[in-house]
N, C-alpha and C positions, 0 to 999 in steps of 0.2 A: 662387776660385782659377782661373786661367786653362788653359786644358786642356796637355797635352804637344804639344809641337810636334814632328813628324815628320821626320827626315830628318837634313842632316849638325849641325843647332842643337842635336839632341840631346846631343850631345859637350858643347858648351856647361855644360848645367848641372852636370853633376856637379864641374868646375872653379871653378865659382861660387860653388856652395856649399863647397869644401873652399876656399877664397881666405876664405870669409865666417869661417869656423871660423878661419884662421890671422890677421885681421883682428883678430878678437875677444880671442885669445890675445895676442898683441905690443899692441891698441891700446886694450885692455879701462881700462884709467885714462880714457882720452878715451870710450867710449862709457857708461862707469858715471858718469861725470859730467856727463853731460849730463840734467839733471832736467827739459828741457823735453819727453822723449820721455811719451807717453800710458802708464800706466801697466797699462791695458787690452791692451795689445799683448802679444804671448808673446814669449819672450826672444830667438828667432830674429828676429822682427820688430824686437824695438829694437834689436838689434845690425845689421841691415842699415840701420836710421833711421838708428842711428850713425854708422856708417859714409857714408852719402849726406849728414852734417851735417857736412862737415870735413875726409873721408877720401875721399872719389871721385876723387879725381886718383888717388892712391896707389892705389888698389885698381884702377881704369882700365890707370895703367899694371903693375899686377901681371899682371892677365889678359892684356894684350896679349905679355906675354912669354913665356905660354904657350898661346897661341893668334896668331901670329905676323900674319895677316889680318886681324885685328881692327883697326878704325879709332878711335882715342878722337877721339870729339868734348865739344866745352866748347862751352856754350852759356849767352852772358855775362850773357843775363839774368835766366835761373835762378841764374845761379852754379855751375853744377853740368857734371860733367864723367860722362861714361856712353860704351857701345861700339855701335858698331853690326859687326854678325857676319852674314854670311850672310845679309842685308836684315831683320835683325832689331836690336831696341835693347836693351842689356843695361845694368844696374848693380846692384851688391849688395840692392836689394827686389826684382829684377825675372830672378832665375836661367832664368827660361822664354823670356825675350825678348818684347818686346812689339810689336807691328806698325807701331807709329808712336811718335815721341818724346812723342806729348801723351799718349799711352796709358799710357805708365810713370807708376809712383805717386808720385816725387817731382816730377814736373814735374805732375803733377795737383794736388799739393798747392799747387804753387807758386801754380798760374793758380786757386785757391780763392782763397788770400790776397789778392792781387792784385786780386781781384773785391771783398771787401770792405771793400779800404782805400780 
């Protein structure tokens, strides 16, 4: 797990995680049916998989309406859509923020695949 980040990104997580919990609630049909999530994972973890399988725009643009500065970017060849905050990158796996976009776990996952196709 990535350590706490210092300073105003702290504000951050606790929005993150209370967006993943309301996420889960309203979109819980789309993330309970997604059987390709790892089953290893704890429930926290497939519900933010969830949510980055489908749901990142939506959840992008949630947090940017409560974090006003937040920038959504989409990046078309992930697919996928995340925030950068306060020179940090956020999406629903990634509540701490992470230094660099290749650093977040779904674009890691992505440039896995990718590798072995």
């Amino acid at each position: 797990m990535e350590s706490w980040v210092i300073g105003r990104t702290t504000e951050v997580f606790p929005i993150i995680v209370a967006a993943v919990a309301r996420f889960a609630q309203e979109f819980g049909w789309h993330i309970n049916e997604d059987k390709s999530l790892p089953k290893r994972l704890s429930k926290e973890e497939r519900i933010a998989q969830g949510i980055n399988s489908g749901l990142c725009d939506l959840f992008a643009e949630a947090i940017k309406k409560q974090i006003p500065r937040a920038k959504i970017i989409y990046d078309e060849e992930a697919d996928h859509t995340y925030l950068k905050i306060d020179g940090r990158y956020y999406d629903a796996e990634n509540p701490t923020g992470a230094a660099s976009p290749q650093q977040m776990r779904f674009l890691g996952r992505t440039q896995i695949l990718e590798a072995m196709s």
